[in-house]
C-alpha positions in Angstrom: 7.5 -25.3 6.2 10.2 -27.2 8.0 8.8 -30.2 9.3 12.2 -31.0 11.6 13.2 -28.1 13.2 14.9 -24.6 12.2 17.5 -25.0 10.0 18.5 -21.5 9.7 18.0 -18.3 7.4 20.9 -19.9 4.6 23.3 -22.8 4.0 25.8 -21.8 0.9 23.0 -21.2 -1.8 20.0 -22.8 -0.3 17.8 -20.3 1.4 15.2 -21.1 4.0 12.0 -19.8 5.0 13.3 -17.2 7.7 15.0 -15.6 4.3 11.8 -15.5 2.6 10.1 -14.7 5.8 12.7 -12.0 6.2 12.1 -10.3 2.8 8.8 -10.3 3.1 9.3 -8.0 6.0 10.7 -5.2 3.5 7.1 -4.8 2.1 5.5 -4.9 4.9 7.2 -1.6 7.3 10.4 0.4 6.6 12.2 2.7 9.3 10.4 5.2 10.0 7.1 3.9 9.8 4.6 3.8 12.0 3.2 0.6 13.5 -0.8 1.0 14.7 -3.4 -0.7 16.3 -4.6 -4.1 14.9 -6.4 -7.3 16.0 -8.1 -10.2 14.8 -10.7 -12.2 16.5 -9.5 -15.6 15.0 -7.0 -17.2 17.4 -5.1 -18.7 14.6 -4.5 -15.7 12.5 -2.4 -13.2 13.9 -2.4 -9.5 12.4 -0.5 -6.2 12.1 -0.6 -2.9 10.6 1.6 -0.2 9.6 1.3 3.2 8.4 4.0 4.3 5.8 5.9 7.0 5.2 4.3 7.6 1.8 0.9 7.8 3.4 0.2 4.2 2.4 -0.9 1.1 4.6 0.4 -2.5 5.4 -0.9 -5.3 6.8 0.5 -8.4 7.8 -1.2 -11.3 8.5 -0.2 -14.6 9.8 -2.7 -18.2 9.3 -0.8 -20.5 11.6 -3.4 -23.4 10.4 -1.5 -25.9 8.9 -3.9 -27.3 7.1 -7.3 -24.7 6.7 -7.5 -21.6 4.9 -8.6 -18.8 6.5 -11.1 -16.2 4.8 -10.7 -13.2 6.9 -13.0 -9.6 7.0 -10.5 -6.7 6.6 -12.3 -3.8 8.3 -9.9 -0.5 8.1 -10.7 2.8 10.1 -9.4 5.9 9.6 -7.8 5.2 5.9 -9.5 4.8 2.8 -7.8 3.0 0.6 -7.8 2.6 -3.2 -9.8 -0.7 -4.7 -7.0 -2.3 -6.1 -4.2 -3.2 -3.9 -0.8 -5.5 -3.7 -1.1 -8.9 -2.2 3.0 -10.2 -0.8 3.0 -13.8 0.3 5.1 -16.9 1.5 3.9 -19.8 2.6 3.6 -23.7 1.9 3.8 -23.3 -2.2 6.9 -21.3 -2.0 8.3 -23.8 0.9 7.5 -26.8 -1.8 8.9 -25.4 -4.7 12.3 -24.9 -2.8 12.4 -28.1 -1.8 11.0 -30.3 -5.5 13.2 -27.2 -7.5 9.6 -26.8 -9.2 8.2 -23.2 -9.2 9.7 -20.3 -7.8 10.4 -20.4 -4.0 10.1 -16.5 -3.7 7.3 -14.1 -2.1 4.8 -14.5 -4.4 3.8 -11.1 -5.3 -0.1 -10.8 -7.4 -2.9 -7.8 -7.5 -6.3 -8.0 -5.3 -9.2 -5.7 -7.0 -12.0 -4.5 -4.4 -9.8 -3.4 -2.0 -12.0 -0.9 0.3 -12.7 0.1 4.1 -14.4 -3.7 4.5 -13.4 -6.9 2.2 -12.7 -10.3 2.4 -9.6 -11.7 1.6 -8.5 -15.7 2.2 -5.4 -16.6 4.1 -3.7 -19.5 3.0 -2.0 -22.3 5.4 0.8 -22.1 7.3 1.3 -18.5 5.2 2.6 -14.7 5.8 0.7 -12.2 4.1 1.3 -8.3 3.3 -1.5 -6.4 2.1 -0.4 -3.2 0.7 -3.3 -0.4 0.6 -3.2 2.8 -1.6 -4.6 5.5 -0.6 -7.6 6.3 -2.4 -7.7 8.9 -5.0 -8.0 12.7 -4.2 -9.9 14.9 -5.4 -9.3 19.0 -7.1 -12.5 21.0 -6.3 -12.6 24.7 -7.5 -13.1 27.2 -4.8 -14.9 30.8 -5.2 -11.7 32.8 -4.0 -10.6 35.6 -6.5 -7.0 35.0 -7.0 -3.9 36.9 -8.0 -3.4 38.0 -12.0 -2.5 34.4 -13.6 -3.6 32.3 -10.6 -5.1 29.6 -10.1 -7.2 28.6 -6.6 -8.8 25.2 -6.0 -9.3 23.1 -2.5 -7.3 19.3 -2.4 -9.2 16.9 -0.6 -8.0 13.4 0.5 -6.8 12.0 3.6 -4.6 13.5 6.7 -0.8 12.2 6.5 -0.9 11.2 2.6 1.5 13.3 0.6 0.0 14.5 -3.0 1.5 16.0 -5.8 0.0 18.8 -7.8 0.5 18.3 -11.6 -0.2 20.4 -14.4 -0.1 19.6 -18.2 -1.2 21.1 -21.4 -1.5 17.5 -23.4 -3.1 15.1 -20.7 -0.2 13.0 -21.5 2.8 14.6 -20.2 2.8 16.6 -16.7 4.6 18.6 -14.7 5.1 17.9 -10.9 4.5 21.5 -9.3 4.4 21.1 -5.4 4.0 18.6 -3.0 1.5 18.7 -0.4 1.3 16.5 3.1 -2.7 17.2 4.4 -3.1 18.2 8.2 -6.7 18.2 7.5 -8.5 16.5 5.0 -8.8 19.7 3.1 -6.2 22.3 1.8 -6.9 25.4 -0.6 -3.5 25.6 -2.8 -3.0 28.6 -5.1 -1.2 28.2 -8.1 0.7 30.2 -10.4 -0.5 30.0 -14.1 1.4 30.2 -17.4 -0.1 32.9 -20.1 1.9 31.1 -22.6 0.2 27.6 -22.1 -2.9 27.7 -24.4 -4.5 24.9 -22.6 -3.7 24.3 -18.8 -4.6 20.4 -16.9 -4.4 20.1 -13.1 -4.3 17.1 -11.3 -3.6 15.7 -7.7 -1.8 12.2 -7.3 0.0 10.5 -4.7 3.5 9.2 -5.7 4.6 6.4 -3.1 
């Protein structure tokens, strides 16, 4: 970063870290989110949460070490997210490469694989991290219910606040959105209707951010 003082968000074309800093805000909360409990036991890394709209977590994390890299434990309750997850930084690479004109001086954006409710991840010097957490897949279990003539009765399971959209198909390749469902609970028996016509009927449940 800066090693004299603040010199601002922008100056004509040149943009400063508070820009960078700024954007990297975007990813990381939205209005209308909701901002929950987080902490960290390491004095230099500060760390927040957010829960999105779409159901999704956020979590921003601070190394304010300007020389040591932090390797952090991410321990999540209450939200199971999916293994792979999106990894938003900024931080001293970014700062260099705005001032050399070498490499790209924006929030990096990359992919992190073993995402889960306890991982690792390592936090860069003088760096601001989002994680972005997925909610993990849910799951269509059949139900013994008689339905209606021509439908179709199964239970959605997943996780309380996520928003998941029934699909249906007949190819496996192209599918139909057919309602959306926000869980209460981390069950819900849905009844659909189905189509005589179809020979061959798919159903799925997937949460669209």
């Amino acid at each position: 970063m800066a090693a004299y003082g603040d010199y601002g968000v922008l100056e004509g074309t040149d943009l400063y870290p508070p820009y960078y800093a700024a954007k990297l805000m975007q990813d990381f909360v939205q209005p209308g989110d909701t901002v929950i409990a987080a902490a960290s036991d390491y004095s230099l890394l500060s760390t927040y949460a957010v829960r999105r709209q779409d159901g999704s977590l956020t979590i921003l994390t601070i190394n304010k070490s300007p020389s040591n890299t932090a390797t952090g434990q991410v321990a999540v309750a209450g939200f199971i997210p999916a293994t792979g997850a999106a990894v938003y930084s900024y931080g001293i690479p970014q700062d260099n490469a705005a001032e050399t004109g070498t490499g790209s001086p924006d929030v990096a954006q990359t992919n992190l694989s073993g995402a889960g409710t306890n991982f690792s991840h390592a936090f860069p010097p003088y760096s601001a991290t989002v994680l972005a957490l997925s909610p993990a897949p849910a799951k269509l279990q059949v139900i013994p219910i008689p339905p209606a003539a021509n439908q179709f009765v199964f239970q959605l399971q997943g996780q309380v606040g996520v928003p998941y959209v029934i699909q249906r198909s007949t190819n496996l390749v192209t599918w139909a959105s057919i309602s959306t469902n926000r869980l209460l609970a981390s069950t819900m028996n849905i009844t659909n209707s189905l189509a005589p016509s179809l020979p061959k009927q798919y159903w799925r449940a997937v949460w669209q951010p």
